[in-house]
ZAMARGU-4260 file (C-alpha; in steps of 0.2 Angstrom, whole numbers, plus 5000, padded with zeros to 4 digits):
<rodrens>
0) 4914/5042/5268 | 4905/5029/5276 | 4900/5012/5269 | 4879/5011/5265 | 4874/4994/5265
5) 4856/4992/5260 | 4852/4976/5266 | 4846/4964/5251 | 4828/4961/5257 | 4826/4979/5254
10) 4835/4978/5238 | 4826/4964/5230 | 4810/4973/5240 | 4814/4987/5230 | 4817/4980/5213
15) 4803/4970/5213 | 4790/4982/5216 | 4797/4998/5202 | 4801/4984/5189 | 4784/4988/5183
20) 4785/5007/5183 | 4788/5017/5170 | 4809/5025/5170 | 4811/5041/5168 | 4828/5047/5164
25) 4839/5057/5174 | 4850/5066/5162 | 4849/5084/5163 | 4849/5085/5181 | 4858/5071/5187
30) 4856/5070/5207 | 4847/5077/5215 | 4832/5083/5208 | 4830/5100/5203 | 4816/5101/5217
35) 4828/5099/5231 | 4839/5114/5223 | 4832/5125/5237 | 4850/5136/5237 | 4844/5156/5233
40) 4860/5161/5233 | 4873/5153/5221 | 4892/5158/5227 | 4898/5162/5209 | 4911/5170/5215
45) 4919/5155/5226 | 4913/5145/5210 | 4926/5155/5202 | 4940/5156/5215 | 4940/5137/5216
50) 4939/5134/5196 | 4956/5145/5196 | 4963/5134/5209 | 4959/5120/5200 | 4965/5124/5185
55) 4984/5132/5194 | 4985/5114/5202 | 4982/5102/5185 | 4967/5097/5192 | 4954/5104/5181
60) 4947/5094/5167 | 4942/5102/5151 | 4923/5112/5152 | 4908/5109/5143 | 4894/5120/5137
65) 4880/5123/5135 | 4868/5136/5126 | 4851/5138/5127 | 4836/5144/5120 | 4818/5148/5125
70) 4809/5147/5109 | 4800/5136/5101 | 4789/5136/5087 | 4770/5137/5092 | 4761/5116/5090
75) 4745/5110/5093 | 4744/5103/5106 | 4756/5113/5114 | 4774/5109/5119 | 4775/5095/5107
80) 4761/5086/5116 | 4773/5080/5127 | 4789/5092/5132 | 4793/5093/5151 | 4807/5108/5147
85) 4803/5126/5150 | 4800/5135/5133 | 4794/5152/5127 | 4781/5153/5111 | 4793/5159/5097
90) 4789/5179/5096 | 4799/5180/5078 | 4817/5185/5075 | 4818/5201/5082 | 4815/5195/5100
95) 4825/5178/5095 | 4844/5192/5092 | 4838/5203/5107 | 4837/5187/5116 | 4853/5180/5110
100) 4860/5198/5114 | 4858/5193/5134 | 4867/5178/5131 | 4883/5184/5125 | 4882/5198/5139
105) 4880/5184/5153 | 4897/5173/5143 | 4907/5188/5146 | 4902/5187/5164 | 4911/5170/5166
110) 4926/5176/5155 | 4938/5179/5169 | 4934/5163/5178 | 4935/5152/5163 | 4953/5160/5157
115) 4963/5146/5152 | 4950/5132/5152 | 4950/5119/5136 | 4931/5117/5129 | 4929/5101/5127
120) 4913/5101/5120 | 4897/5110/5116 | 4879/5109/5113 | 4867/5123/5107 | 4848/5117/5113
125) 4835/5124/5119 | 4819/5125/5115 | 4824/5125/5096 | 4842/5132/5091 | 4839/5130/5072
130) 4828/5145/5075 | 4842/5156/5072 | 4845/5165/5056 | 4861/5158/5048 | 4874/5177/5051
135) 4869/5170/5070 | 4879/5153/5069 | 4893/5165/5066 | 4893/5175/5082 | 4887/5158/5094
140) 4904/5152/5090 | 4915/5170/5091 | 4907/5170/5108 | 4912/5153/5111 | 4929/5158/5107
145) 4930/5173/5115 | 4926/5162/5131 | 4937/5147/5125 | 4950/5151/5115 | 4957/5135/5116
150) 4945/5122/5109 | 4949/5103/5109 | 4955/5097/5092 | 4940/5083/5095 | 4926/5095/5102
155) 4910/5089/5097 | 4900/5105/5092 | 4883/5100/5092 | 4868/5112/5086 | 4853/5104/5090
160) 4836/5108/5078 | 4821/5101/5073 | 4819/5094/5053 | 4808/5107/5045 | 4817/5124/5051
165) 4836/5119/5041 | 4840/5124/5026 | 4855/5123/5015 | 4859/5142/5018 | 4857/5139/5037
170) 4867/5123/5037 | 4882/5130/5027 | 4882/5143/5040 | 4884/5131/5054 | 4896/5121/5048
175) 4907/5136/5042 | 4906/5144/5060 | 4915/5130/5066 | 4900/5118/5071 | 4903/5100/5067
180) 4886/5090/5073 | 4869/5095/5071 | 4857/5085/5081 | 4837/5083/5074 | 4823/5079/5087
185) 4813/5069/5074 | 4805/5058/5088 | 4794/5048/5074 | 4798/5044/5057 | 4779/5040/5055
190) 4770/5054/5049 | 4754/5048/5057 | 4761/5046/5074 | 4774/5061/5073 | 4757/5070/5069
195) 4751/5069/5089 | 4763/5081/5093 | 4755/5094/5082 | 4773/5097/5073 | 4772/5102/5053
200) 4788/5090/5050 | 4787/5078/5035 | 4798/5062/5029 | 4805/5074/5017 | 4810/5088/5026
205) 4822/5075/5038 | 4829/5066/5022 | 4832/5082/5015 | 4841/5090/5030 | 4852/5073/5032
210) 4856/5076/5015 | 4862/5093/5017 | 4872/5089/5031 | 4880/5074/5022 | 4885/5087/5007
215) 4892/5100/5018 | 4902/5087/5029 | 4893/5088/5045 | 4889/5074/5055 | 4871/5070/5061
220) 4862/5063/5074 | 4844/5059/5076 | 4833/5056/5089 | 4819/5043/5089 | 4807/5042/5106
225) 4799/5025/5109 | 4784/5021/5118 | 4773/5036/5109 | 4755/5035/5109 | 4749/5021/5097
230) 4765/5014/5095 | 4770/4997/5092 | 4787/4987/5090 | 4783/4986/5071 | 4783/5004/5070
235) 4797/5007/5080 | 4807/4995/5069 | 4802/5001/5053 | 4806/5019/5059 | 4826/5012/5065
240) 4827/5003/5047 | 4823/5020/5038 | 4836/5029/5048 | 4848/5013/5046 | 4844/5014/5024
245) 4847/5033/5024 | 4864/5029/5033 | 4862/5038/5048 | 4877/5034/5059 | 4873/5041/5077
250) 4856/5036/5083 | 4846/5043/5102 | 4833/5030/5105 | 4826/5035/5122 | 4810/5031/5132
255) 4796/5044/5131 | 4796/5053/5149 | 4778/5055/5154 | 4771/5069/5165 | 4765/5085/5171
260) 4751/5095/5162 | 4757/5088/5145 | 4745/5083/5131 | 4752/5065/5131 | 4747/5066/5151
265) 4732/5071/5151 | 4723/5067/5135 | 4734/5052/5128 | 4738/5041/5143 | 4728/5028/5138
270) 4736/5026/5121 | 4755/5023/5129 | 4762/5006/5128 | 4761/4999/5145 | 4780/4996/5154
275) 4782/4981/5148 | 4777/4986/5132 | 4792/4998/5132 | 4803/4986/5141 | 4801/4974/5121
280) 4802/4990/5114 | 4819/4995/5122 | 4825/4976/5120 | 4819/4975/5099 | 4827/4992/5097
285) 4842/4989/5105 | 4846/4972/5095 | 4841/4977/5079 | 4854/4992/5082 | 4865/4980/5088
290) 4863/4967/5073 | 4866/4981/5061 | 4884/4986/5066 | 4878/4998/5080 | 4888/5000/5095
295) 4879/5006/5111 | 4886/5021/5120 | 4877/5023/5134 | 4859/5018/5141 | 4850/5028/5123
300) 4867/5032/5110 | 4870/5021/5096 | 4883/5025/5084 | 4889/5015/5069 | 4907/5016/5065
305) 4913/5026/5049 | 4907/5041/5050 | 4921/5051/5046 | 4914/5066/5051 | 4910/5059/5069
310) 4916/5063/5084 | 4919/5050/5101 | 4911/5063/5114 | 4896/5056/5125 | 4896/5062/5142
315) 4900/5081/5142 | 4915/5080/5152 | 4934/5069/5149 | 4936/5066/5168 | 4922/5056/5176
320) 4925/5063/5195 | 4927/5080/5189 | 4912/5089/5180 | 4914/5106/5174 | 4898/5108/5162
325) 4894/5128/5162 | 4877/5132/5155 | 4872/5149/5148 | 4855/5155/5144 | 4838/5154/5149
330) 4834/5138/5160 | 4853/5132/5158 | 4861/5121/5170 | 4877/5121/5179 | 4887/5107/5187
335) 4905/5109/5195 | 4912/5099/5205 | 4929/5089/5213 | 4932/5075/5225 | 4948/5089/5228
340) 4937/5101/5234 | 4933/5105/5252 | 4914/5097/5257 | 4899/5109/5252 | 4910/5117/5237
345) 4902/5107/5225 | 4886/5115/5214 | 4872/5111/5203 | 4860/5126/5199 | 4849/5132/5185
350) 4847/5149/5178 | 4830/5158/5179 | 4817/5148/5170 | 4808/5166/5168 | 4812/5173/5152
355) 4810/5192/5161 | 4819/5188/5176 | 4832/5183/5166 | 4834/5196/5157 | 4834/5208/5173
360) 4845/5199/5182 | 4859/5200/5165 | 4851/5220/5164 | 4858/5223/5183 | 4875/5214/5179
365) 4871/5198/5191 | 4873/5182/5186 | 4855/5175/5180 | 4854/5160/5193 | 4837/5155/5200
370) 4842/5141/5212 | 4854/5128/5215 | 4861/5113/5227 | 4879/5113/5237 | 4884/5095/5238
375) 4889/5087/5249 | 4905/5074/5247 | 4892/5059/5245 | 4879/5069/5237 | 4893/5073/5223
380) 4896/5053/5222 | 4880/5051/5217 | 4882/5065/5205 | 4896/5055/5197 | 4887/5039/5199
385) 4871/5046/5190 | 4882/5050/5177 | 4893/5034/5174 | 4876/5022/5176 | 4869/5033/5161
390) 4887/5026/5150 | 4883/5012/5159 | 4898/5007/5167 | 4907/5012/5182 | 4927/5011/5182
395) 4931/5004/5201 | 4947/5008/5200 | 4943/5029/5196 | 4931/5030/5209 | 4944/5023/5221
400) 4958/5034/5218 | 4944/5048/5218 | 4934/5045/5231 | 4944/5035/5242 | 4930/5020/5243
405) 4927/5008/5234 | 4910/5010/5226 | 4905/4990/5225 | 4908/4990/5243 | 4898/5004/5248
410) 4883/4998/5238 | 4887/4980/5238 | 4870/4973/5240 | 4863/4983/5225 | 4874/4976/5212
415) 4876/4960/5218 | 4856/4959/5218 | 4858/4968/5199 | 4869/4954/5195 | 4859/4939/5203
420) 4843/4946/5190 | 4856/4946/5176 | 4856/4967/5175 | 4876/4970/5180 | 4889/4960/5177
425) 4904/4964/5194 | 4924/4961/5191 | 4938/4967/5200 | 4937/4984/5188 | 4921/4988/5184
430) 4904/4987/5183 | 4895/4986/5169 | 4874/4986/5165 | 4870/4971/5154 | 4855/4963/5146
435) 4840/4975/5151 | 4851/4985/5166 | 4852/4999/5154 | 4834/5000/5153 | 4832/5001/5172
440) 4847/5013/5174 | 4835/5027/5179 | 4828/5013/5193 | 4844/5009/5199 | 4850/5028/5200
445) 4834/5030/5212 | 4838/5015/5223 | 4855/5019/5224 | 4849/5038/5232 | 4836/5031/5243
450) 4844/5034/5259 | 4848/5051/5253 | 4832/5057/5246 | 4824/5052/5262 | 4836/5064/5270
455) 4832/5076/5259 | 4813/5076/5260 | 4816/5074/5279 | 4826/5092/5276 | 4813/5098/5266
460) 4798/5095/5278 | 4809/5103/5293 | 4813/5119/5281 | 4796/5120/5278 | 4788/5120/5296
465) 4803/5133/5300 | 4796/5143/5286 | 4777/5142/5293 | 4783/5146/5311 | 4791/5161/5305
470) 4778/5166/5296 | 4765/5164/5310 | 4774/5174/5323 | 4781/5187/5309 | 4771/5206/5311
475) 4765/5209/5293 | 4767/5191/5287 | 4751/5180/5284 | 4750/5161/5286 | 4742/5157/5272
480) 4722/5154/5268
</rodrens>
C-alpha cells in the first residue's frame, strides 16, 4: 500500500477548523458511510467460498452477531425525538413472531457457510428486542445454536431493551435461554428531561429492572446520552451518581448524534448544549467515572471491575484485522473482511431497511441484502482503523504483520499533530487517544479518510453523470423534471 502523508499545515488546518463541530460517531458503519455503499449486488456466495477458506487455513477469527428488530413501541414525538435508525411502529405481537419467523428462515441461509465458525459474541437490538414475549428468548438462542453450535465459553450475549417493557417472567426467560447481558437504553435518569423523548419510562421502572437482573444473575449495562436538550453537567452527574449508587458496573456514556427529520433537529436545536458544552460534558463524565473505580474501555464504555457476572467483550470481534460480524434481520449489517484476502473481496452491506422488501426477498429464498461496498485493501485499513480509534488504541505491531505498513508512518503527520495538541500519545507499539482524543475520535476517523472520501465523492459524481447520459439517450427512459 502506498504511504499517505498529509502534510501538517493541512493537518493542523483541519483540526483547527472541526475542533468546534459537533462528532458524530461512526460505530455502526465503520468506513465508509453507508451512502457510498452503492454495490446492488452482494456476492454472498463468494462471501461464503472465501469464509470456508478462511476457516480451512486457521485464518478465520471467531464471528459476531447480530439480530435485529424493526419495532418500536409508538413515542411522541416520534422515534424518541431523536433516533436516526430505521424502525417500524410496533404492530403488536402477532406481526412481532411472524416477523421473527423470517429471521430464523434467513439464519438458516447462512448455515452452510458459517459451519464450523466459534460465536464469539451476540447482541439482540434493534428497534426494541425486549418487545418479545418471554417463550421467544428460547427460540433466538436455538436459532443461534443451530447456526453456532460452538459458542465461546466468554460469549457476551447481550439483549438489548428499553426499562419499561422487562419484567421478571421476560428476564428469567432470557437468562435461562442462555443470555448473559441485557443492555437498557435509559438515556436520562431525569424524568423531566427523559420526558422530551416522549418515552413512558420512570425511575422505578429502571431500578426495578436492574434489580431483576441482579437477582437472576445477569449482568447489565446502561446507556446514558449526554448533551440532551436542556442539559447541564449537573444533571449529567447526578444521573452517573444514581447509576454509580445502584451499583451499576458497565456504563455507555455517548454523545447525542444530531440530525435528519428528528424532533431533537428540528424543533429542539436550540435547547442542545453547544460543542463545547459537550466537550465539559464528556471531560466531567469521564473523570467522575474515572474517580469512581471506572475503567474506560473505549471512546463511550465504562466498566467497573467486580461484576461477577461480566463479560470482557467490546469490539464484536477477537482479531483486530479480521472482522467477521454477520447481521440478521431487518436493516442488519454485515462486515467481512481479511488483509489475506485477494483486493475487492472485502464487504460491508446492509439488509433491506424495507420491512416488505425484506420479507420478499426471505419469501423468494434470496438473501435479504439492499446494498453494500467491496473494499478495497486501504478502504479495509480504514475499516480496521475506524474500529481500533473507537477502543482507542492502535497496536503498531498487529497492523504491521497485517497490513504490511506501518500505520504511524503512513499517517505520520496526523498523530504527531494529535500528539503535539496533547490528543495521542506515539511509542514504538502503539498508539493511544489520551486526554480529550477520545472525544474527537469521530474527527480523527474523518481526517484520517479525507483523501479517500474525496475519491469517493469524485466516484460518485462520475457514476452519477454516467447514470444521466444513459438516461438521456435511453428510448423509453425519461431524464427527470
Amino acid at each position: 500500500m502506498p504511504v499517505t502523508v498529509l502534510s501538517p499545515d493541512h493537518v493542523n488546518s483541519y483540526l483547527d477548523s472541526h475542533l468546534a463541530e459537533r462528532q458524530v460517531n461512526k460505530i455502526q458503519h465503520g468506513f465508509p458511510s453507508p451512502r457510498f455503499w452503492n454495490e446492488l449486488s452482494v456476492p454472498l456466495d463468494e462471501i461464503g467460498e472465501d469464509r470456508r477458506r478462511l476457516r480451512a487455513t486457521g485464518d478465520q477469527s471467531t464471528v459476531f452477531l447480530y439480530v435485529g428488530v424493526p419495532y418500536c413501541i409508538q413515542t411522541d414525538p416520534g422515534k424518541c425525538g431523536y433516533c436516526l435508525f430505521p424502525v417500524e411502529e410496533f404492530q403488536g405481537n402477532a406481526a412481532l413472531e411472524n416477523y421473527y419467523g423470517y429471521v430464523e428462515r434467513e439464519a438458516e441461509m447462512y448455515r452452510e457457510q458459517m459451519e464450523g465458525s466459534v460465536l464469539a459474541g451476540a447482541y439482540f437490538g434493534g428497534g426494541t428486542s425486549n418487545l418479545y414475549r418471554a417463550p421467544v428468548y428460547h427460540r433466538l438462542m436455538d436459532m443461534v445454536r443451530r447456526l453456532f453450535p460452538e459458542i465461546s465459553d466468554q460469549a457476551d450475549l447481550t439483549l438489548e431493551g428499553i426499562p419499561q417493557l422487562f419484567s421478571r417472567e421476560k428476564m428469567q426467560a432470557i437468562r435461562d435461554s442462555g443470555m448473559n447481558r441485557i443492555s437498557m437504553g435509559v438515556q436520562q435518569v431525569n424524568e423531566r428531561l427523559n420526558s422530551f423523548s416522549g418515552r413512558k419510562q420512570t425511575t422505578k421502572h429502571v431500578i426495578q429492572s436492574l434489580e431483576w437482573a441482579r437477582e437472576l444473575g445477569l449482568a447489565a449495562n446502561v446507556d446514558l446520552i449526554f448533551g440532551w436538550p436542556q442539559q447541564t453537567v449537573d444533571t449529567m452527574l447526578e444521573d452517573l451518581q444514581t447509576l454509580v449508587s445502584w451499583d451499576v458496573h458497565d456504563i455507555t456514556h455517548y454523545e447525542l448524534n444530531v440530525g435528519g427529520p428528528t424532533d431533537f433537529a428540528l424543533n429542539r436545536y436550540h435547547e442542545l448544549p453547544s460543542t463545547l458544552a459537550n466537550l465539559e460534558m464528556y471531560r466531567a463524565g469521564r473523570d467522575f467515572l474515572l474517580d469512581h473505580g471506572y475503567q474506560q474501555l473505549s471512546t463511550y464504555n465504562f466498566r467497573r471491575p467486580g461484576d461477577p457476572a461480566a463479560r470482557d467483550f467490546r469490539e464484536g470481534y477477537s482479531r483486530f484485522e479480521h472482522v467477521d460480524t454477520l447481521g440478521l434481520g431487518y436493516a442488519a449489517i454485515t462486515f467481512f473482511g481479511n488483509p489475506a484476502l485477494a483486493p475487492g473481496r472485502s464487504w460491508s452491506f446492509i439488509n433491506h431497511r424495507s420491512l416488505p422488501q425484506y420479507k420478499a426477498a426471505v419469501d423468494n429464498g434470496r438473501f435479504p441484502v439492499e446494498r453494500g461496498f467491496r473494499h478495497t485493501p486501504d478502504d479495509w485499513l480504514l475499516m480496521v482503523l475506524f474500529r481500533s480509534l473507537v477502543s482507542t488504541e492502535i497496536d503498531r505491531v498487529q497492523y504491521r504483520a497485517a497490513f504490511g505498513l506501518d500505520v504511524y508512518e503512513k499517517f505520520a503527520t496526523v498523530w504527531d499533530a494529535l500528539a503535539e495538541r496533547g490528543y495521542a500519545a506515539i511509542t514504538a507499539e502503539r498508539i493511544k487517544l489520551v486526554g480529550d482524543g477520545a472525544f474527537y475520535a469521530p474527527m480523527i476517523s474523518a481526517l484520517l479518510a479525507e483523501e479517500r472520501y474525496r475519491e469517493l465523492r469524485e466516484e460518485a459524481a462520475r457514476r452519477k453523470k454516467e447514470s444521466g447520459r444513459l438516461a438521456s439517450v435511453t428510448p423509453g427512459v425519461s431524464s427527470g423534471g
